[in-house]
C-alpha positions in Angstrom: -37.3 21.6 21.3 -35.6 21.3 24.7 -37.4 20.7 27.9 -37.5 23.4 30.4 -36.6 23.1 33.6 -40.1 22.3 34.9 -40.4 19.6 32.7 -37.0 18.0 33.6 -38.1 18.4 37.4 -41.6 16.6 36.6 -40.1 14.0 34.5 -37.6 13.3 36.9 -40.1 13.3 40.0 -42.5 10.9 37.7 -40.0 8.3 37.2 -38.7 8.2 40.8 -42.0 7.8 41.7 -42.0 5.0 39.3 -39.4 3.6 40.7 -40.7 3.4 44.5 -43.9 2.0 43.0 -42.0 -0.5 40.8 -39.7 -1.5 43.8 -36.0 -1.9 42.7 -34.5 -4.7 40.8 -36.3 -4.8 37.7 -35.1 -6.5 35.1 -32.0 -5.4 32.7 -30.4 -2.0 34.1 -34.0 -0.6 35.2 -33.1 0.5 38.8 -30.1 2.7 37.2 -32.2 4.5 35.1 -34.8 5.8 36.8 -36.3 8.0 34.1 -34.3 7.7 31.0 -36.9 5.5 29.6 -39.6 8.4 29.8 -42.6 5.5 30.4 -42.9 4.8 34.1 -41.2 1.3 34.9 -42.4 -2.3 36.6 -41.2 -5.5 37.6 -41.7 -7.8 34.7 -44.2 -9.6 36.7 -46.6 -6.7 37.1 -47.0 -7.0 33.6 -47.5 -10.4 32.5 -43.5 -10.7 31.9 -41.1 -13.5 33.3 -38.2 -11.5 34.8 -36.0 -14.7 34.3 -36.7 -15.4 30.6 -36.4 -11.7 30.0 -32.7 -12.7 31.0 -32.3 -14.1 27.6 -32.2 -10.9 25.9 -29.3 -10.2 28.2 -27.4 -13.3 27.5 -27.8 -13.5 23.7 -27.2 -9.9 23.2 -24.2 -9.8 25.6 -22.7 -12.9 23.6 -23.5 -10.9 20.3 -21.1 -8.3 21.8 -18.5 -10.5 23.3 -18.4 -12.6 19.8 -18.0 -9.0 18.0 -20.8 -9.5 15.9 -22.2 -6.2 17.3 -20.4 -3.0 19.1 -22.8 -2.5 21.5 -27.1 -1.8 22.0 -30.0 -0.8 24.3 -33.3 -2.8 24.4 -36.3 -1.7 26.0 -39.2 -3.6 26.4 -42.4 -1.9 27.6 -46.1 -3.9 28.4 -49.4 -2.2 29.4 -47.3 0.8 29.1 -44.6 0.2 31.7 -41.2 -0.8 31.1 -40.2 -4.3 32.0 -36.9 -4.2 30.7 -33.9 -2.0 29.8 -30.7 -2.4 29.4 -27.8 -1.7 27.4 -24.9 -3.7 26.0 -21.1 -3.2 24.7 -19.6 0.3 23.8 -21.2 3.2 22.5 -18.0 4.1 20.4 -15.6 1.4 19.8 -12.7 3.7 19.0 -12.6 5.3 22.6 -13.7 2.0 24.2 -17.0 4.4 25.9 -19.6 1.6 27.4 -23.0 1.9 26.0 -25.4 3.9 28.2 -29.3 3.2 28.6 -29.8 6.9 27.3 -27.5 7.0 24.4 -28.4 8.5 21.7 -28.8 6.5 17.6 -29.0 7.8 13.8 -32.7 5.9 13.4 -32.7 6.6 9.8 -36.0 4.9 8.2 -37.5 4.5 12.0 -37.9 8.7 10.9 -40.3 7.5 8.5 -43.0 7.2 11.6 -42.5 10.4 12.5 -43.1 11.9 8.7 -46.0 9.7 8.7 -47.9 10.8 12.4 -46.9 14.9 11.2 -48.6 14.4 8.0 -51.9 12.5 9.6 -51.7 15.8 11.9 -52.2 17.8 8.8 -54.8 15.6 7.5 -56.8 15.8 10.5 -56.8 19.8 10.9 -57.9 19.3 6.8 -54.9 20.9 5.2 -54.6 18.4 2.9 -56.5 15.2 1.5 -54.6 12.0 0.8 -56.2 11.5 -2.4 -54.8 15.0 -3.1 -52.0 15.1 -6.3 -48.2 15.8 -4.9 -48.1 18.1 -7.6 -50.3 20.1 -5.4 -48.4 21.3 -3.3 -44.7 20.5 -5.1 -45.9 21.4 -8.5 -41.8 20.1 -9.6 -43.4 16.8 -9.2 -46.0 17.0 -12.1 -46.3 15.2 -15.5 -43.9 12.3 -14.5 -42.5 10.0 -16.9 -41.3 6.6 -16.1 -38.6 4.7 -16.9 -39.4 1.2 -18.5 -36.8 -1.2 -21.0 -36.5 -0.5 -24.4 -35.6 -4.6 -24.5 -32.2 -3.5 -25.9 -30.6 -3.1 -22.6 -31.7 0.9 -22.5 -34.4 2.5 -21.2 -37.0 4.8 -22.7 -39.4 7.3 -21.3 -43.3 6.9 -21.4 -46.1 9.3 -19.7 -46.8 8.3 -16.4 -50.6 6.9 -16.0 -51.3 9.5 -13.3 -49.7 11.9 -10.9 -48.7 10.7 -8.2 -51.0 11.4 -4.7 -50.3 11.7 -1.1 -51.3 8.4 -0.4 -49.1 6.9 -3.0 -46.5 8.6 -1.4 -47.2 7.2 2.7 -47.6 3.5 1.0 -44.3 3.5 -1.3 -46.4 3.1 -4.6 -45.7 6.4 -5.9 -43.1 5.3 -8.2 -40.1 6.4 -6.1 -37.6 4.2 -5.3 -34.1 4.1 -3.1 -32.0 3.2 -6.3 -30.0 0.9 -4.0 -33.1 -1.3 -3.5 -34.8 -1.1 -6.9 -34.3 -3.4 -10.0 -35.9 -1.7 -12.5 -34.9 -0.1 -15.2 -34.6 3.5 -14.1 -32.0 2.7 -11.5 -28.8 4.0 -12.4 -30.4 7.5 -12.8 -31.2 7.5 -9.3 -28.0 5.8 -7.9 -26.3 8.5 -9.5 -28.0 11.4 -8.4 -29.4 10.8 -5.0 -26.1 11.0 -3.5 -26.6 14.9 -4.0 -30.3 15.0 -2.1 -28.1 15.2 1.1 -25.9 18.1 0.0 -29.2 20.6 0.0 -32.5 21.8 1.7 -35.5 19.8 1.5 -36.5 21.9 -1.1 -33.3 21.4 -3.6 -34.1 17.8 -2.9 -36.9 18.1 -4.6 -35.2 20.0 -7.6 -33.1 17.9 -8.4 -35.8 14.3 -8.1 -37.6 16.2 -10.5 -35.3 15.6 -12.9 -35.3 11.9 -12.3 -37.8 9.3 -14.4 -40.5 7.5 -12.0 -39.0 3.7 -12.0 -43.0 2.3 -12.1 -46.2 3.6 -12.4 -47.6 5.6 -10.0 -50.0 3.0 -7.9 -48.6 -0.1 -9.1 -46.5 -1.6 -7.4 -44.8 -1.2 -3.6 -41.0 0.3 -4.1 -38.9 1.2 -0.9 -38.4 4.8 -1.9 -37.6 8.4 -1.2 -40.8 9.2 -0.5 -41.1 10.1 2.8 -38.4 12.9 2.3 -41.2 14.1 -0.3 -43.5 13.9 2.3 -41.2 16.1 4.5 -41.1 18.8 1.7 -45.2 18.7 1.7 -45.4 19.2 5.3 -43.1 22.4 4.9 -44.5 23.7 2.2 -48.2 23.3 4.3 -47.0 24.6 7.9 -44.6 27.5 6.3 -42.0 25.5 8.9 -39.2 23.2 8.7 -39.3 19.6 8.8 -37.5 19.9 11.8 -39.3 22.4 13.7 -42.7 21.4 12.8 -41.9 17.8 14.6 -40.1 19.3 17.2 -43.1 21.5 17.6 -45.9 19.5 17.5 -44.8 15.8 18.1 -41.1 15.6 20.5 -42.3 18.2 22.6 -45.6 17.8 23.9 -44.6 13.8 24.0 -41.8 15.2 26.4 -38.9 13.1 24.8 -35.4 15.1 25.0 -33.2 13.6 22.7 -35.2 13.4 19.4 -34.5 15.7 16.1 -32.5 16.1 12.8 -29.1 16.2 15.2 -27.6 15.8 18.3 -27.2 19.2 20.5 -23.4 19.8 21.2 -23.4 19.1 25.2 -25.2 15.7 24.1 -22.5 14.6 21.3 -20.8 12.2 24.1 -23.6 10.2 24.2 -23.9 9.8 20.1 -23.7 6.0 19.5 -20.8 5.2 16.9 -20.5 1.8 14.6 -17.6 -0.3 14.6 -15.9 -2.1 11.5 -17.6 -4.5 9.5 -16.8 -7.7 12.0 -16.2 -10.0 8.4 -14.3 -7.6 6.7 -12.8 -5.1 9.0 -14.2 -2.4 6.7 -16.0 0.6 8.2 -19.4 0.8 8.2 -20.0 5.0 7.5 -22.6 6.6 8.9 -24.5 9.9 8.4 -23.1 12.7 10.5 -25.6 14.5 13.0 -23.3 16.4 14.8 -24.6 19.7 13.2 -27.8 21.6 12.2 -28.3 19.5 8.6 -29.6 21.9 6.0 -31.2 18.6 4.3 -34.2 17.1 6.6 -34.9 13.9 5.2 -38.7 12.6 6.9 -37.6 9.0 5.6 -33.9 9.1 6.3 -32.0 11.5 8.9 -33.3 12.1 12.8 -31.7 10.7 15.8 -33.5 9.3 19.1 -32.8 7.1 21.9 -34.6 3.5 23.0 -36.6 5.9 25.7 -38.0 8.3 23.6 -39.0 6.7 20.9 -41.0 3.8 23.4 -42.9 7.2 24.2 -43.8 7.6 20.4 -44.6 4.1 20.5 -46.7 4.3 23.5 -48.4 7.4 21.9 -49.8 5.3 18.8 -50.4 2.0 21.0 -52.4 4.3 23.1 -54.5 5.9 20.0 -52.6 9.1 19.6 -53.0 10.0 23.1 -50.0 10.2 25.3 -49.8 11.6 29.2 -53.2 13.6 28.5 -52.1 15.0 25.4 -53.8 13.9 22.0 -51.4 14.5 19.1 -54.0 12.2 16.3 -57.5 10.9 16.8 -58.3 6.7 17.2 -59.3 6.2 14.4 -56.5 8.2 12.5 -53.9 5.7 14.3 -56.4 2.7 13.4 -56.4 3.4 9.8 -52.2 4.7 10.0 -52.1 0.7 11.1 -54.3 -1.0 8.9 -52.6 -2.3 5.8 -53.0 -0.3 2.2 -51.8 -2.4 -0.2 -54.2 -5.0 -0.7 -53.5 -6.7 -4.0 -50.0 -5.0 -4.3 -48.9 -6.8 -1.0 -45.4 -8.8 -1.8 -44.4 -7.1 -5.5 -41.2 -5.8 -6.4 -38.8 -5.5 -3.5 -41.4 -6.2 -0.8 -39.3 -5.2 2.9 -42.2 -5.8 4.8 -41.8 -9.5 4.4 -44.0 -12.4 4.3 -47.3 -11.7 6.8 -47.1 -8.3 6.3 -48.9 -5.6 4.6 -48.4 -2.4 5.2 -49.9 0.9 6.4 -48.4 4.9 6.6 -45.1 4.4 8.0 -44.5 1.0 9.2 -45.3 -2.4 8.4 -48.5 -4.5 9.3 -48.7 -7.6 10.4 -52.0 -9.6 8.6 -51.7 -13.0 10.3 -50.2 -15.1 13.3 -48.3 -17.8 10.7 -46.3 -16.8 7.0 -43.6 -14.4 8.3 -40.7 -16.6 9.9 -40.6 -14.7 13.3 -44.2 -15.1 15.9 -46.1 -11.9 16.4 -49.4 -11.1 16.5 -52.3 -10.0 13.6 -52.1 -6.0 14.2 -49.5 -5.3 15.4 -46.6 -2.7 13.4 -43.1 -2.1 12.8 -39.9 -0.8 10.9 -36.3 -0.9 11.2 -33.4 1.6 10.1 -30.1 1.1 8.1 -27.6 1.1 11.4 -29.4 -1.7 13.5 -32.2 0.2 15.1 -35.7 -1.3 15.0 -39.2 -1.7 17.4 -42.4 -3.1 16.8 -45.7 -2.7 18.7 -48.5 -5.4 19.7 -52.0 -3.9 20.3 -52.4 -7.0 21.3 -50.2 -8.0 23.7 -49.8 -4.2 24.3 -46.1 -4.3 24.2 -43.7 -2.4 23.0 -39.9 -3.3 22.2 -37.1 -1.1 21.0 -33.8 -2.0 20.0 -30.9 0.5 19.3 -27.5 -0.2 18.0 -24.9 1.0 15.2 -24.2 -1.8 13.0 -25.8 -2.0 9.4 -24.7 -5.6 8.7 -26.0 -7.4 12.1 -29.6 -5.7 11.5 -31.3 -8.0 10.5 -30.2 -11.5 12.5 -30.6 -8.9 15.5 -34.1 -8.1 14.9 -35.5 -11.4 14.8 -33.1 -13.0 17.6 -35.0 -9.8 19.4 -38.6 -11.0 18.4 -37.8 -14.0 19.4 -36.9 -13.6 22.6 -39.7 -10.5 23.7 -42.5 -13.1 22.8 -40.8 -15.9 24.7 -40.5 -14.0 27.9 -44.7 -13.7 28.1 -45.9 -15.3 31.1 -49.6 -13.9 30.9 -51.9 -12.3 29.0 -52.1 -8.2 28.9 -54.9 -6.9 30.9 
């Protein structure tokens, strides 16, 4: 959904009156972009933030650039819903030699998973479906799994899977799913060689064709980075009678007001599209999904584009309970159990992304305790990451918000904790 032009005139008025409130000279590239962030802006101080600490971002993420480690990257950081600091580093497409802008625009691949997550909550709470509800339910492709397990001769064999699979299984990544380039079980190679194909269709072949697949574990046993969230995405088509894409666009990017959010980028907005550079050890490009065109497959865990402003807003939204500039898109309590952790028991088995410290809830990772993980952060607060570099967290807490956007798949993760890091460091008080 686009903004009309009374939107773009009150956004615009909103964030220059930001701006005079703020006063100008904020940290990073603030005063130059009075309302690309969406959130209204502040001097760090206002917020409990030291301006000149906040500088470190700009130093280590400049060096990251100038050493070639990364093309280029925005990072926003919001407190008590303000933003403190933005600004953007290196180029936006290496090959032309374009500068990054503080608006550009990023594939966010698994940072869609949020999205899926909040549109499927929505559904929940106007009681269209139950969590505890079978997949098979509604994508009756999905019933009577079987799952691969070892036949101990280097094979696999095919046994009846314990139960179907439920929504719930699916929002937690226990349903049995996996991403075949994560997974080490047995049923890998039938994955790896037909997943390739779930981006060559509609949501719905997607789903034709991962019926065909064997479960790689049992349904509820174990956490397994999967495809589920592009199940998800089917589910929430088959229950609105709407795309993926026009349901969120409907009921999530547009009343949150953010421009530059979808399944691809619009044709007068393809100069800002963010491109990756070659691999800095190898020289070897680093491919990337294309989003320069209407894709016929959706994927809710896998395929949207935003920028380091709009998705603060979604950010903002859940730090602020589902609420967001007098619009409620999901109740308190909804967002309280969304960032509560679900595994319990199943926390750290199998391929466990999340990390050490962290459980996790319906759509991003939760944080159980102040010590364990090897980066500081507080108990509450949530996050994910995508494949190209993107990634944000958010501390109820500390009500903060950080977003970090780039293009470049192998810096990801050394980037996302120098970023932790650095955020925490630069808190000079406590949030009010």
């Amino acid at each position: 959904m686009r903004w009309t032009l009374a939107a773009r005139r009150t956004i615009l008025w909103a964030g220059i009156v930001a701006l005079w409130a703020a006063g100008i000279g904020a940290a990073g590239n603030l005063a130059t972009a009075a309302w690309a962030a969406g959130l209204p802006q502040a001097k760090p101080e206002q917020v409990g933030l030291s301006a000149s600490r906040l500088e470190r971002i700009t130093e280590a993420f400049q060096a990251e650039v100038t050493k070639g480690r990364i093309p280029g990257a925005v990072v926003l950081v919001a407190r008590q819903g303000k933003v403190a600091y933005l600004h953007s580093f290196g180029k936006r497409d290496p090959a032309s030699g374009a500068t990054m802008a503080d608006d550009d625009i990023f594939r966010i691949y698994s940072m869609s998973k949020p999205f899926t997550a909040v549109a499927v909550m929505m559904l929940v709470e106007e009681g269209k479906i139950l969590l505890s509800d079978p997949v098979s339910l509604y994508l009756p492709e999905l019933a009577k799994r079987e799952v691969a397990v070892s036949d101990g001769q280097g094979g696999i064999k095919l046994v009846p899977a314990a139960r179907e699979i439920t929504v719930h299984d699916l929002l937690t990544h226990t349903g049995g799913l996996t991403y075949g380039v994560f997974t080490g079980t047995a049923g890998k190679k039938a994955w790896t060689e037909v997943e390739g194909e779930f981006w060559k269709g509609t949501n719905a072949q997607m789903i034709e064709r991962m019926a065909k697949l064997p479960l790689v574990l049992q349904p509820g046993s174990q956490f397994e980075y999967s495809w589920s969230y592009a199940v998800l995405g089917r589910i929430v088509e088959v229950i609105s009678g709407k795309s993926l894409g026009a349901f969120i666009g409907e009921r999530i990017v547009g009343p949150l007001g953010i421009q530059d959010t979808g399944f691809f980028v619009h044709p007068e907005n393809l100069g800002r599209l963010a491109q990756s550079g070659p691999d800095p050890a190898t020289g070897k490009p680093q491919p990337l999904i294309d989003v320069t065109r209407q894709p016929a497959f959706e994927g809710g865990g896998e395929s949207m584009v935003s920028t380091a402003g709009d998705y603060a807003v979604f950010c903002q939204m859940l730090l602020n309970g589902g609420a967001y500039n007098n619009v409620r898109l999901l109740g308190p309590k909804t967002v309280e159990f969304m960032t509560s952790d679900h595994l319990g028991a199943l926390m750290g088995l199998g391929t466990y992304l999340p990390g050490p410290g962290y459980g996790y809830g319906l759509g991003f990772a939760v944080r159980i305790a102040p010590g364990i993980s090897a980066v500081p952060g507080s108990p509450g607060e949530f996050f994910w990451g995508g494949y190209s570099g993107t990634y944000f967290w958010v501390d109820p807490k500390e009500k903060l918000i950080a977003v970090l956007m780039m293009q470049s798949p192998v810096a990801r993760l050394h980037a996302r904790a120098l970023l932790k890091d650095l955020v925490l460091q630069a808190i000079d008080k406590p949030a009010i």
